[in-house]
N, C-alpha and C positions, 0 to 999 in steps of 0.2 A: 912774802916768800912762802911756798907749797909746804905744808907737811910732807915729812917722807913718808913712805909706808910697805912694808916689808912683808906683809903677807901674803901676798900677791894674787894677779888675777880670776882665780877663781871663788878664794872667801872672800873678797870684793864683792862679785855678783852676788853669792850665796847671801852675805849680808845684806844688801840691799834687797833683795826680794826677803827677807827676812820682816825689814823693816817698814816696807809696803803691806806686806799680809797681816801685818799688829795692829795697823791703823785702817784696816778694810780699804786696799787700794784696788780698783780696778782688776777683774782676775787677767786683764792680757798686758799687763803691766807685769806682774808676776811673775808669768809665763815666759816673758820675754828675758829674764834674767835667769831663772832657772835653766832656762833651753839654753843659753849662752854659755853658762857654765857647763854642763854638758856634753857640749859641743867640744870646749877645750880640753876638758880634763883628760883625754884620751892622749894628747900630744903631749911632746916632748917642749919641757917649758923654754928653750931654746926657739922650739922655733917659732911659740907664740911670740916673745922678743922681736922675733925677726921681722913678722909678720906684724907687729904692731911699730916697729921703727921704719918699713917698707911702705905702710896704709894699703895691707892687702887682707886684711881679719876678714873683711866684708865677702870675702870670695870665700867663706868656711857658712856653711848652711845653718842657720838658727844663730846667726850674727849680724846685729843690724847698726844702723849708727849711735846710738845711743849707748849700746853695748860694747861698740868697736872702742869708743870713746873711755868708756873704764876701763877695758884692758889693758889699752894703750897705757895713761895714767898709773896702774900699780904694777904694770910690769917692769917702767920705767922708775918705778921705788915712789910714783906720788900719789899722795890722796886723790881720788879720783871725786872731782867734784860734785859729783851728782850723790856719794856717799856722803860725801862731806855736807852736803844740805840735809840729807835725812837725818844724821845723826844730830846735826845741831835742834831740828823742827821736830823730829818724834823719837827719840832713845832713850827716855827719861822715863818713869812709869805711865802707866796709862791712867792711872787715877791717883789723887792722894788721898790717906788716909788708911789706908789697910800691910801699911807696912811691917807690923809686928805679925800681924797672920802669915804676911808672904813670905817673910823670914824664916819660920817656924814650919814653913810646906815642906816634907822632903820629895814628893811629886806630886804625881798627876791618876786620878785615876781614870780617865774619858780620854781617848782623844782616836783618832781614825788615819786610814791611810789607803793609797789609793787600791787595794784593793779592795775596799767598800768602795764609799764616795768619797776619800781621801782625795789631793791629789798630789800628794807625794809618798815617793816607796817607802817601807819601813824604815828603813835603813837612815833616812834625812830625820824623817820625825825622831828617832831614835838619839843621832849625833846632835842634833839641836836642842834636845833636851839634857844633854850631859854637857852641852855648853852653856844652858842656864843654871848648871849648879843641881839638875836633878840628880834623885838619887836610885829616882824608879819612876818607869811611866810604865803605865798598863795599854795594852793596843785590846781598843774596842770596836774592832770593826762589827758592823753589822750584820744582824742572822736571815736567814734564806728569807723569809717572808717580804721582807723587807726590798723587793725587786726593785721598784725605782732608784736604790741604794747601790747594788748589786751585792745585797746581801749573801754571805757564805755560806754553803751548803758546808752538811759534816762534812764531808770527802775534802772542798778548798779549805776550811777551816781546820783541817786536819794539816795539809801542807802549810799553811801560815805556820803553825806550831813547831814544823822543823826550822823555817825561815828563823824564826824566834830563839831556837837554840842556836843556831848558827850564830847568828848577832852576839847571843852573851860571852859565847863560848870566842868571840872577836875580840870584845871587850873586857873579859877576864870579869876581876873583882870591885871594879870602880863603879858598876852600875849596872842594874838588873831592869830588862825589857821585860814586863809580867805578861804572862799570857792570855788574856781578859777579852771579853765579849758587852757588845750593846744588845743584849736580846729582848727582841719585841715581845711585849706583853700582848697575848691573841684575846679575843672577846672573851673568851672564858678565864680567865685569870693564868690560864698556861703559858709554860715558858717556850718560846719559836726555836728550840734545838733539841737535839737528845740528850737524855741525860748523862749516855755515856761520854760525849764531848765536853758536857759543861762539868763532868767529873775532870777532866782532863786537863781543865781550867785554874788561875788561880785566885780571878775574881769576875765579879759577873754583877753589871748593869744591868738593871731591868726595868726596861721605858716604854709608853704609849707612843704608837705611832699611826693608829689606824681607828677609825670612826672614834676620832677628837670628842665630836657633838653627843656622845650618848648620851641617855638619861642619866642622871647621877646617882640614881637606885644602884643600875647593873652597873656602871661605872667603877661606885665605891666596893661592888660583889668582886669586880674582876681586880681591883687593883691591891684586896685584902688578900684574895688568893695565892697572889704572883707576891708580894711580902711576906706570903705565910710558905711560899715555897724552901725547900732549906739550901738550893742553888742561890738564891737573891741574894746581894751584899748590898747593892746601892739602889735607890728608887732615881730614877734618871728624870730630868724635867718637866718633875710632877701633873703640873698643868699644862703643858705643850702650848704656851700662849708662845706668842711672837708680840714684842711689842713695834716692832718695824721687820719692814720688810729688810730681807738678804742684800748685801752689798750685788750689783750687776743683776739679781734678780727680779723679774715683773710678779713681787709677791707684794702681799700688803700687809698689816696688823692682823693676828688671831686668836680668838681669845679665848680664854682657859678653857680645860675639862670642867666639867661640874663634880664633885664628888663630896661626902664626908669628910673632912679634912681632918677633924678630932678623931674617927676612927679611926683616918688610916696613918696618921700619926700614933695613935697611941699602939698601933699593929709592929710599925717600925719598929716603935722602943720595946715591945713585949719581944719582937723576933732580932732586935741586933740590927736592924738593917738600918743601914745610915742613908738618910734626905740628902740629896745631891740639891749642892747652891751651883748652878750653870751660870760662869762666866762669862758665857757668850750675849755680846750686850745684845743682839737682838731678843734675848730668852729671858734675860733677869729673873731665872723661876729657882724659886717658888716665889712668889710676888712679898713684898714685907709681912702683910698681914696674915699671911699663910707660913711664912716663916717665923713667925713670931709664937705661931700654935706648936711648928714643932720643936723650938725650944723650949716650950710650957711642956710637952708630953715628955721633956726627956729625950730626946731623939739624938743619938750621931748624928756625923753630917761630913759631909765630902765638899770640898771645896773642889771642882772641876773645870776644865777651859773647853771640854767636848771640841778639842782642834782637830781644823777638819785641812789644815796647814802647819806647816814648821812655826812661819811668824804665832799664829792663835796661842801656842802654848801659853804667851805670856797673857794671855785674856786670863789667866788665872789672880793679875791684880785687880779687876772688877770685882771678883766672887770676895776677894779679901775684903777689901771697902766694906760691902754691904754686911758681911760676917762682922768685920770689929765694932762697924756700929753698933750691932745688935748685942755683942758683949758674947759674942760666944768664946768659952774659953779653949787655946789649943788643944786642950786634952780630950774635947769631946769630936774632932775636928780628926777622922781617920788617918788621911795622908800626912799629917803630920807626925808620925808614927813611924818608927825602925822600922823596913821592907819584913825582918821576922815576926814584930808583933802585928801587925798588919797581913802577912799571909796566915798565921793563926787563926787570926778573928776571923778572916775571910773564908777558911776549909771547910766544907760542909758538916764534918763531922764534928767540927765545933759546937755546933748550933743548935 
């Protein structure tokens, strides 16, 4: 006999393209249920009923049979079977063993939306995180340099920032969208924004994204500079290795930056700026034995899922795993921190 199911047709889709992007599923697998969703939300849930008891959904643009097929099913009160496999085969965590750290997260501080190379609005990244229990996610979209990205100039990053009150001021008291940037670190140790924009901020990753291969001389010169800035809060995916390529993408393995790792660990813990552990399993950075150095120096540390989707958010059970193994304790672990003590640390004049 069917489950019933009461939520109906469109957190149907939402969930399952949820539960596809957690497990790096094809991105036009994705797509195809986000777009589905979409497509109905605008109607009156009547006449999607109607349309799903008639077998005419197909005649609605961005609805195909796969997707007509769930409709049908929760509109009709049943589990719609294709939900009902994913949850059985992947809704469980994605690793075991890091479950006292994941408990102890109250967000995120990484993660992206399509106006970088997101590719969903604020808005989804947002609800999807206050439906896992966050209690704050920072939007790090990407800064101008950053082209391939469609990194933001002050002026779009300036607009996001209203976007961003608008959302909280949606959501009241239950959960704060932080206003937060991924700014690339340039060859010279500079930060790729103004500083009156990253004043304007309330936290700020600062990551390598451009000539990986440098020598590890100027390397370690640029990456003490951009820790020693007093905008920096997080050092973003230290060594930019890739250990596999991108789900649908023709990339392959890449491997770390070269750099002084004891310097620029012990830079971190002398400026406050906390080592980002990146959940995203193709990145595993900073690799064990570099993270290992910056628990010896003392160093904070961000546990991050850098979601460049709704589903990724939950890649922040990878970064736990490898965090408890190593014994780091909550306390030293940012995001695990009240949104007030955490915008504290993070204020420039903190620092």
């Amino acid at each position: 006999m069917s489950q019933t199911y009461d939520a109906g047709p469109v957190a149907a889709l939402r969930r399952i393209a949820f539960l596809l992007e957690r497990v790096r599923a094809e991105t036009y697998k994705v797509k195809a249920f986000r777009a589905a969703a979409g497509a109905i939300v605008p109607l009156d849930p009547g006449e999607v009923a109607a349309r799903a008891e008639a077998g005419t959904l197909r005649e609605i643009p961005g609805i195909g049979s796969s997707t007509a097929a769930v409709i049908t099913d929760a509109a009709a009160g049943r589990v719609p079977a294709y939900l009902a496999r994913l949850e059985e085969e992947g809704a469980g965590p994605l690793a075991e063993g890091g479950e006292v750290l994941r408990a102890a997260l109250r967000g995120d501080l990484h993660s992206h939306s399509d106006w970088s190379d997101g590719g969903s609005p604020i808005e989804e990244m947002t609800f999807t995180a206050v439906e896992l229990g966050h209690e704050y996610l920072v939007l790090t979209d990407h800064s101008p340099r950053l082209k391939v990205a469609n990194g933001l100039s002050a002026q779009r990053l300036g607009k996001q920032l209203e976007v961003v009150d608008a959302v909280n001021e949606h959501l009241g008291e239950r959960f704060r969208l932080l206003k937060g940037i991924e700014v690339d670190i340039l060859d010279d140790g500079g930060l790729d924004q103004t500083d009156e924009m990253l004043a304007q901020l309330d936290l700020r990753v600062a990551s390598v994204h451009s000539k990986l291969r440098m020598d590890a001389a100027p390397m370690t010169r640029r990456m003490l500079a951009a820790v020693a800035n007093p905008f920096t809060n997080v050092l973003g995916h230290c060594t930019g290795r890739m250990v596999m390529g991108r789900q649908g993408a023709r990339s392959s393995p890449r491997p770390e930056s070269e750099f002084d790792a004891n310097a620029v660990f012990a830079a971190c813990a002398e400026h406050d700026v906390a080592v980002e552990i990146n959940s995203r399993p193709e990145r595993r950075d900073p690799p064990t034995r570099l993270l290992e150095k910056a628990i010896e120096a003392g160093c904070l540390f961000s546990i991050d899922s850098d979601a460049h989707a709704p589903g990724q958010l939950d890649f922040l059970d990878l970064g736990c795993v490898r965090a408890q193994a190593l014994g780091i304790p909550p306390e030293r672990i940012v995001n695990t921190w009240p949104v007030d003590d955490l915008l504290a640390w993070a204020a420039p004049t903190s620092r």
